[in-house]
C-alpha positions as CSV (number, residue, x, y, z in Angstrom):
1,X,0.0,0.0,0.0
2,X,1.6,3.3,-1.1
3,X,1.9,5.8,1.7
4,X,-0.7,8.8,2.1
5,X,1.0,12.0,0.9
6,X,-0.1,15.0,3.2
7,X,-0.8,18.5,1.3
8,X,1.3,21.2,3.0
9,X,0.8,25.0,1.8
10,X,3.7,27.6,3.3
11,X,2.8,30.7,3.1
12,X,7.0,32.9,3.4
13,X,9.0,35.2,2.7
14,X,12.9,33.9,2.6
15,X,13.4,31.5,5.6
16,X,14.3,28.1,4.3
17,X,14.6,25.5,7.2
18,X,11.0,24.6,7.1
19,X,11.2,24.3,3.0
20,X,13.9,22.3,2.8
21,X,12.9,19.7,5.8
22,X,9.4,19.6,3.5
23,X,10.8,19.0,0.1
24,X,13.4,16.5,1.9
25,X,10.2,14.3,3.3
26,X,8.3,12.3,0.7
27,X,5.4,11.9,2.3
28,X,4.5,15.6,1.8
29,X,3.9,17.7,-1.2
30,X,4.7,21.0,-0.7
31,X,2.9,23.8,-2.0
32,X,4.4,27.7,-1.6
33,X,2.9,31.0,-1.6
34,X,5.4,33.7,-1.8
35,X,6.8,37.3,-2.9
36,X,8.1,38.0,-5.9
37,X,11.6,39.7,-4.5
38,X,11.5,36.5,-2.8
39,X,11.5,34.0,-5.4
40,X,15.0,33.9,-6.2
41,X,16.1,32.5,-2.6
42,X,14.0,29.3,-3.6
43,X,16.3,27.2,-5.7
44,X,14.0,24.1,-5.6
45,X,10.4,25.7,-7.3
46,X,10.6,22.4,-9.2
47,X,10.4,20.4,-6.9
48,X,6.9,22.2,-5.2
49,X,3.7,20.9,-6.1
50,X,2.6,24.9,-6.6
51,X,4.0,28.1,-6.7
52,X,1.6,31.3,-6.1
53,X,2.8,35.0,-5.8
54,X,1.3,37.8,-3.9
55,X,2.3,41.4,-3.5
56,X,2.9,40.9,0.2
57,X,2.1,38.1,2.4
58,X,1.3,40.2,5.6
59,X,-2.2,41.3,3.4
60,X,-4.6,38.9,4.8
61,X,-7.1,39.6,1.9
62,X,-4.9,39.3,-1.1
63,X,-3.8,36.0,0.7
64,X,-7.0,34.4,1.2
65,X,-7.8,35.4,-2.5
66,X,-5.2,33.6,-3.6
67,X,-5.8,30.3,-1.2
68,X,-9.6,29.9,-2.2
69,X,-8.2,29.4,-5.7
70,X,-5.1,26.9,-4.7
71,X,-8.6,25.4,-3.0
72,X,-10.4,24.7,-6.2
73,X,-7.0,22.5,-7.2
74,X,-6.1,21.1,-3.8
75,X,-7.1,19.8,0.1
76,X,-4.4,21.3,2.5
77,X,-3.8,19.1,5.2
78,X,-1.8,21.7,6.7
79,X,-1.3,25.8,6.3
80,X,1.8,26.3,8.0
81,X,3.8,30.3,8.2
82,X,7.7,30.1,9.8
83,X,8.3,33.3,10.5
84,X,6.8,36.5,11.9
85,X,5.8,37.8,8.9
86,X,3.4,34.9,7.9
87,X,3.1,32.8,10.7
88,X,0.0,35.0,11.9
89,X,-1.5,35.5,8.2
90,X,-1.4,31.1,8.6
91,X,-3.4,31.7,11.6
92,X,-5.9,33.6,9.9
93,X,-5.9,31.6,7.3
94,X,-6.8,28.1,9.1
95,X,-9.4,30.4,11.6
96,X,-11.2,31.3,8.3
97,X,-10.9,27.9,7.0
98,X,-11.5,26.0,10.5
99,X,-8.5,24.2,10.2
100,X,-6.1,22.5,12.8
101,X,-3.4,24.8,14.3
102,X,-2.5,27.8,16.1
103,X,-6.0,30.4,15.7
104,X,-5.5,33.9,13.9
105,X,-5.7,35.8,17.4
106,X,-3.2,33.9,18.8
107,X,-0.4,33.5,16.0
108,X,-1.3,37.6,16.1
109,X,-0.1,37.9,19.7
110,X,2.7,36.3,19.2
111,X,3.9,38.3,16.6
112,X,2.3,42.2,17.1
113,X,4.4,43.2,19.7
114,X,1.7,45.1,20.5
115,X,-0.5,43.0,21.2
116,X,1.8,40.8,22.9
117,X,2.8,43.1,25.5
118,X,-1.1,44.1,26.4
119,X,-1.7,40.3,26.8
120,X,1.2,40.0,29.0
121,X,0.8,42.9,31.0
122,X,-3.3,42.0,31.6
123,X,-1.8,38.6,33.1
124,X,0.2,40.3,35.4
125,X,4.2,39.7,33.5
126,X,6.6,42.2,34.0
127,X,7.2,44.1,30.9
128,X,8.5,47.0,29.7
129,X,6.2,50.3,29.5
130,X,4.9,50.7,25.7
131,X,3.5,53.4,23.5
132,X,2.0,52.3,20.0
133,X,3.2,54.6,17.1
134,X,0.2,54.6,14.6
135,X,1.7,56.2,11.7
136,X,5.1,57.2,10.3
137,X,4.4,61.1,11.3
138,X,3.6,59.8,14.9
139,X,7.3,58.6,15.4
140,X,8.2,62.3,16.6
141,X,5.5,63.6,18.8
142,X,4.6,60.1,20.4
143,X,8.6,59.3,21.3
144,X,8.4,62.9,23.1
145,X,5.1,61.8,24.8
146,X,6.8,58.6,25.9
147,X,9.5,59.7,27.5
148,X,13.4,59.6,26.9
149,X,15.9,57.2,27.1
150,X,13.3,54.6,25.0
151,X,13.6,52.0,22.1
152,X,12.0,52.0,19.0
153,X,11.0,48.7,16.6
154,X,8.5,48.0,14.3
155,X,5.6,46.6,15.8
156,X,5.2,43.7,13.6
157,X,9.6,42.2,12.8
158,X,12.2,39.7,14.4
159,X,15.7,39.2,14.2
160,X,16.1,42.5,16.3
161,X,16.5,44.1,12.8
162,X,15.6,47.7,12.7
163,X,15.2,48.4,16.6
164,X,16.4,51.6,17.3
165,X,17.8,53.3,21.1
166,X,16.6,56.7,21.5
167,X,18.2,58.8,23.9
168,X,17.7,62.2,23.2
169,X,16.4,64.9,21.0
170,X,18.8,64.0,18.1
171,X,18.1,60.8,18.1
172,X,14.5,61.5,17.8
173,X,15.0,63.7,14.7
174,X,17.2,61.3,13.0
175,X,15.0,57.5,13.8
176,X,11.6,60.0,12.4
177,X,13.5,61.6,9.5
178,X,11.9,60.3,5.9
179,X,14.3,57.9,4.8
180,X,16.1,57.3,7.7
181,X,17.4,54.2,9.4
182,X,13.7,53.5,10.4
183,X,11.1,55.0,8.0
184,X,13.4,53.6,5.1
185,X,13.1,50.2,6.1
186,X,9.2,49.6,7.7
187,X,5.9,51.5,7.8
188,X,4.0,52.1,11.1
189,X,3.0,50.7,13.3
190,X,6.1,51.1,15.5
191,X,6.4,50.4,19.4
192,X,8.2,52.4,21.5
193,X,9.2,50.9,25.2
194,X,11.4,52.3,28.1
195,X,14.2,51.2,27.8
196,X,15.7,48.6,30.3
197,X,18.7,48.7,32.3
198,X,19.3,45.2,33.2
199,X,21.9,43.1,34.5
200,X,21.9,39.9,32.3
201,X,19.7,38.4,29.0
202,X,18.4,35.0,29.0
203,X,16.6,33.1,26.0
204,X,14.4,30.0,26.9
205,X,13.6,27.6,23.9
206,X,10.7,25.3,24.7
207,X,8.2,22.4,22.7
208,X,4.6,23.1,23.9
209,X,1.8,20.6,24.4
210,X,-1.5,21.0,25.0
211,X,-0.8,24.0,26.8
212,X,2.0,22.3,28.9
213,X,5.7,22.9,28.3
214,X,7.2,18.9,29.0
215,X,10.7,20.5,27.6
216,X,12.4,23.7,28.5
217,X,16.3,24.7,27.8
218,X,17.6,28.0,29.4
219,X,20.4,29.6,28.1
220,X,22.4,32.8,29.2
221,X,23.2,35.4,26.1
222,X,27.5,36.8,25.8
223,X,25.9,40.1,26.1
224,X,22.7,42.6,25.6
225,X,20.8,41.4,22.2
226,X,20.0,45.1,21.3
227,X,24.1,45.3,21.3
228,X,24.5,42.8,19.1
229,X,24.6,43.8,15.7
230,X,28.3,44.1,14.7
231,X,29.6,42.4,17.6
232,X,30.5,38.6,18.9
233,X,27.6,37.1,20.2
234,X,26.0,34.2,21.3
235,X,24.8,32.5,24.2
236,X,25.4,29.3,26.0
237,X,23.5,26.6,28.1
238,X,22.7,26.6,32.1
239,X,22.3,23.7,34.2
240,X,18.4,22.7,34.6
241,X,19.0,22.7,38.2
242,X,20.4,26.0,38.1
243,X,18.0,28.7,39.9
244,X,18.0,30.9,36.9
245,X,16.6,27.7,34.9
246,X,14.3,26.9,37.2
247,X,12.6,30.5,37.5
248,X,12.8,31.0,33.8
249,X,11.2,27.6,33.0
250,X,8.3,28.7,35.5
251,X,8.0,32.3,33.7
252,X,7.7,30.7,30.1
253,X,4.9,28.6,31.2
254,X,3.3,32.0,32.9
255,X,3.9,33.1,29.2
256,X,2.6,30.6,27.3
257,X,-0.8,30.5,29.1
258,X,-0.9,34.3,28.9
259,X,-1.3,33.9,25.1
260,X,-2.8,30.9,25.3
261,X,-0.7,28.8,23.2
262,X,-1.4,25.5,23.3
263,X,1.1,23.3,20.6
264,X,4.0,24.8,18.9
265,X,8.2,25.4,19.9
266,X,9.2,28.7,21.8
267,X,11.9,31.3,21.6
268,X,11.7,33.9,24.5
269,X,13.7,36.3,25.3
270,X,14.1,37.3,29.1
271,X,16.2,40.3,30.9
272,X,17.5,40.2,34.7
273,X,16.8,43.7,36.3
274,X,17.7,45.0,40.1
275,X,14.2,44.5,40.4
276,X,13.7,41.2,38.8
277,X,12.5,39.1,35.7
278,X,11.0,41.6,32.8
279,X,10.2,39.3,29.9
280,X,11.1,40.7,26.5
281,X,9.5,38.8,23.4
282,X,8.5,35.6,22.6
283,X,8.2,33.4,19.2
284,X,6.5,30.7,18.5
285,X,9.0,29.4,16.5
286,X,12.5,28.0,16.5
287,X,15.0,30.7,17.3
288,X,17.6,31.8,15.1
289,X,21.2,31.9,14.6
290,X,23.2,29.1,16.3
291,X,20.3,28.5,19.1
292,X,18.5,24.8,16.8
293,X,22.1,23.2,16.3
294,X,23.1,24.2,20.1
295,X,19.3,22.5,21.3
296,X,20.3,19.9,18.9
297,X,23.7,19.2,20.4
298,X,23.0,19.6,24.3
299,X,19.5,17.9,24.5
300,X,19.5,15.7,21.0
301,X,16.1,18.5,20.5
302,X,15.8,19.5,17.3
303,X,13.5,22.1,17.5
304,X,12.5,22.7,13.4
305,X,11.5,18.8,13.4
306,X,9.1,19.2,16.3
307,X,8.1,23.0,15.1
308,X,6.7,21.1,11.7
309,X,5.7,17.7,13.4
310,X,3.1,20.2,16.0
311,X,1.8,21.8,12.5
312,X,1.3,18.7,11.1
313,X,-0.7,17.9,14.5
314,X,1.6,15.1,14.3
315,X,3.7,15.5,17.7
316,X,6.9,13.0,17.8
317,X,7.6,11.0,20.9
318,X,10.7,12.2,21.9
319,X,12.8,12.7,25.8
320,X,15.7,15.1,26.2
321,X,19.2,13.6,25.9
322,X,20.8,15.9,28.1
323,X,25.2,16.0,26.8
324,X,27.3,17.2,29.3
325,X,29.3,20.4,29.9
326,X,27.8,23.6,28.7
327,X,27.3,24.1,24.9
328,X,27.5,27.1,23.4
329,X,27.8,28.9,19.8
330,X,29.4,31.6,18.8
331,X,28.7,34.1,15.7
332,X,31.6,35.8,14.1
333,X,29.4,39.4,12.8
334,X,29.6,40.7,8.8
335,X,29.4,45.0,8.7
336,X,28.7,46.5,5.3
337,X,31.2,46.2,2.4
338,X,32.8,43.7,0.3
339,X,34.4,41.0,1.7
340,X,37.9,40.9,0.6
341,X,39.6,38.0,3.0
342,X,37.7,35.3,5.5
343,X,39.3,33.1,8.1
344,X,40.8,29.6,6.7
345,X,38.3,26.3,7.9
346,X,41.4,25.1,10.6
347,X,41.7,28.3,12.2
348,X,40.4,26.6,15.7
349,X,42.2,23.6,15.0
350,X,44.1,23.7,18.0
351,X,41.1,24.3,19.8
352,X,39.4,21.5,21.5
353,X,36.2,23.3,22.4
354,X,35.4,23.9,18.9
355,X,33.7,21.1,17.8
356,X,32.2,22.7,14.7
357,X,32.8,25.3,12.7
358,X,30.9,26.9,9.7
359,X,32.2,29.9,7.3
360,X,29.2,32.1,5.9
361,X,31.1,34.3,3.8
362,X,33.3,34.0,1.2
363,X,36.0,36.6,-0.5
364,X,33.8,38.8,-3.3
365,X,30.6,38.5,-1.1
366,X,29.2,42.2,-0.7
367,X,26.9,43.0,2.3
368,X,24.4,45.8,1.6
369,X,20.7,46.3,3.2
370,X,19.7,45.4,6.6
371,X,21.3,43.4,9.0
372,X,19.9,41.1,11.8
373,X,21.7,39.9,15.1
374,X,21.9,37.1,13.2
375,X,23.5,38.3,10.4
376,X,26.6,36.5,10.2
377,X,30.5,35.4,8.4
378,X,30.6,32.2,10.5
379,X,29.8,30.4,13.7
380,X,31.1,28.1,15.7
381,X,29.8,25.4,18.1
382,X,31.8,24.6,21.5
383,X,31.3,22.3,24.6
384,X,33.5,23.4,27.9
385,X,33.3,21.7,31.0
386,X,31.9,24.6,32.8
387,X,30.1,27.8,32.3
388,X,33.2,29.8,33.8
389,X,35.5,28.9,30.6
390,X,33.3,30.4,27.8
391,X,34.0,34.0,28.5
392,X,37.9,33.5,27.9
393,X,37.0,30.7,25.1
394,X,35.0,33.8,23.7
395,X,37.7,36.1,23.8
396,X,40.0,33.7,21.9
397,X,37.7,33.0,19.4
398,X,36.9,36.4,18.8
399,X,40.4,37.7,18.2
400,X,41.5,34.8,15.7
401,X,37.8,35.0,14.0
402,X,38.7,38.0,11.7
403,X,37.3,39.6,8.3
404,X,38.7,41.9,6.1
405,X,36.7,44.2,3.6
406,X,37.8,45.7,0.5
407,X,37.9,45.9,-3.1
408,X,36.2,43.0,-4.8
409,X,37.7,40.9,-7.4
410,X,34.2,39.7,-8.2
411,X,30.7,41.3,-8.0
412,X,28.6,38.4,-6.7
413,X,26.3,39.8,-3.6
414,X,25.7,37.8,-0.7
């Protein structure tokens, strides 16, 4: 008897790990709706069973549209969205439909940060005070209203791409100038928060079920996310016993039950004040950079194979496999320019810790347009026996980790 083969429509912009692990499984047909400036990061349209385009994906209506037609052709089994900017347009999607899956009003407070924040502040979390900026002409007056020093992002975004630190009147001329570092790269809404002094920043990465978190890693970031960018960074893996782990793993429940989520994986972001806990954002997701290989590595979780198998509505039976020592990756940063030299593969080769090491970019490779905290050259994954080796492992990595811009002797853009 041949196996059944499961209809799975994506709705994306450019993330890939979801694709790829769908066009690597036979027993699903794939079937994409896209953007056209996103077409060309899909090198394996051949290999989908459809391929529809749409102006933007975040337009609810023009997405529908465009489903009720794939409808006359084929029964999804599954309408799945991988990143903030469709994962709540799949919401709607299956709440108009009455499909499986995390509802439109959920998927949408996980990803408006707007919304979030009111959610989590009506339960009672800690978070940080927030203004909504409605338009692009309300960045000025409404940052004034809100009070100095504050942060600025677009409302709907990840990555930490495009969040801005205002600090004083200069700042607020230059983040609400037309065509500046944020108008130029999203529309309004925006959210503006205090911002936070805190001590330390903590990410916990979790597989809900049925409302209950059976799994929850805890890691501790190098240094402040909003920092980032430019930088060294990465984080690295506490002991579940630890009492950081232990009060984070209880906050991400209080977190998930404030949104009411009830099957999917988890990225949240946490920071330590003087005064306690204040929770920052939270995906449900996978979380970027080197955090999936790190889960995969410590705990033998790999969180993009349960991410699809809860969207599927088929969760796998899996138990952690916790490795020991502490695991952590480290990303090597790209800045804007051409690439002109990169690192040979054996630079750590005399390194024990480094157990893996990937190179990103490549001599030739120019970097323009926005940059995440996870925009990256390299990374590398380490074990250490204990949490009080990685900031000197860090620092050596860091200073033999170096790349060099400068004329190109190709044009190929990266």
């Amino acid at each position: 008897m041949s196996e059944h083969i499961r209809d799975v429509l994506v709705v994306n912009r450019r993330r890939q790990e979801l694709v790829s692990r769908i066009l690597q499984d036979p027993s699903l047909r794939l079937s994409l709706i896209t953007e056209p400036g996103c077409l060309a990061d899909y090198s394996a349209t051949d290999d989908m069973e459809s391929v529809t385009l749409v102006d933007d994906v975040q337009n609810l209506d023009d997405v529908r549209r465009a489903v009720l037609k794939l409808l006359d052709r084929y029964t999804f089994d599954a309408i799945i969205g991988p990143a903030e900017s469709s994962i709540p347009t799949a919401g709607y999607l299956r709440s108009y439909l009455g499909m499986p899956g995390i509802p439109f009003d959920v998927a949408h407070a996980f990803c408006n940060k707007s919304a979030m924040k009111a959610r989590l502040r009506a339960a009672g979390l800690r978070v940080a005070r927030s203004t909504l900026a409605p338009l692009d002409s309300s960045v000025a007056p409404f940052l004034r209203r809100h009070g100095l020093p504050a942060v600025i992002k677009p409302a709907w975004g990840d990555g930490a791409a495009n969040v801005h630190v205002v600090r004083d009147e200069s700042d607020i001329i230059e983040v609400s100038r037309p065509g500046g570092p944020l108008l130029s790269n999203d529309t309004a809404p925006f959210l503006i928060e205090d911002f936070v002094e805190f001590e330390e920043e903590y990410h916990c990465d979790a597989l809900v079920r049925g409302g209950e978190v059976p799994f929850t890693a805890v890691s501790k970031y190098f240094g402040p996310l909003l920092q980032s960018k430019g930088s060294v960074f990465g984080s690295y893996t506490l002991p579940d016993d630890s009492a950081e782990a232990q009060e984070l793993t209880v906050l991400h429940q209080a977190v998930v039950d404030a949104l009411g989520l009830s099957d999917s994986v988890t990225h949240l972001e946490v920071l330590k004040t003087r005064d306690g806990y204040v929770v920052g954002e939270i995906a449900c997701r996978p979380g970027g950079g080197g955090v999936p290989q790190t889960l995969l590595r410590a705990y033998g979780f790999d969180p993009w194979e349960h991410f699809l198998a809860t969207e599927l509505n088929t969760p796998l039976e899996w138990t952690p496999r916790p490795a020991d020592g502490t695991h952590l990756w480290v990303m090597f940063p790209v800045r804007h320019g051409t690439v002109s030299r990169v690192p040979d593969a054996d630079v750590f080769a005399d390194v024990a810790e480094v157990e893996q090491l990937t190179i990103k970019a490549k001599p030739g490779d120019r970097i323009n347009g926005m940059l995440y905290s996870t925009s990256m050259a390299g990374v590398a994954h380490c074990r250490t026996d204990s949490a009080d080796d990685v900031p000197a492992l860090v620092r050596t990595l860091s200073e033999r980790f170096t790349v060099e811009y400068g004329t190109p002797r190709t044009t190929a853009a990266a």
